[in-house]
C-alpha positions, 0 to 999 in steps of 0.5 A: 811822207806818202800815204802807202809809208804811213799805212805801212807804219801803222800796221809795224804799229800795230804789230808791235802791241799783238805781239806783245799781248800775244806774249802775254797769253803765252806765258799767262797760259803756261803758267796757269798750267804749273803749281804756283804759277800765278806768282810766276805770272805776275812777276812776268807781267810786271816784267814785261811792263817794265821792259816795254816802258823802258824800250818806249823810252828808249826808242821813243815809240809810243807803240811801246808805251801802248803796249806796256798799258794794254799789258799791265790792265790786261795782265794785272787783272788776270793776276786778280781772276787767278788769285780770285780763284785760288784763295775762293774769294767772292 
């Protein structure tokens, strides 16, 4: 493998995780927008885990794999600052 094919990979790499986090913004927006949403989010993002750890299996690309981590700390403490904020807890 010439070095241009391994650039190329890396960036598909890369593409592969700002995707999936920019899907996560996303949906963690719109749900911020709706009463109740914060339930929404968290389903959606243990959803969107689960569904990247699958496809990393699948497909045995770590991107997936990455992306999934990235997901669940990024996601998971979103989940924990909108529920802070709900129930006013210091």
């Amino acid at each position: 493998m010439n070095e241009e094919e391994q650039e190329k990979r890396s960036e598909n790499r890369w593409k592969v995780v700002g995707f999936n986090v920019l899907g996560l913004v996303v949906y963690t927006l719109l749900c911020r927008l709706v009463d109740g949403g914060i339930v929404i989010d968290c389903v959606l993002v243990g959803l969107h885990v689960f569904i990247a750890l699958i496809l990393s299996l699948i497909l045995r690309k770590w991107e997936w794999f990455f992306s999934a981590v990235i997901v669940l700390v990024i996601g998971f403490s979103t989940c924990i600052i909108f529920l802070g904020s709900t129930f006013n807890v210091h």
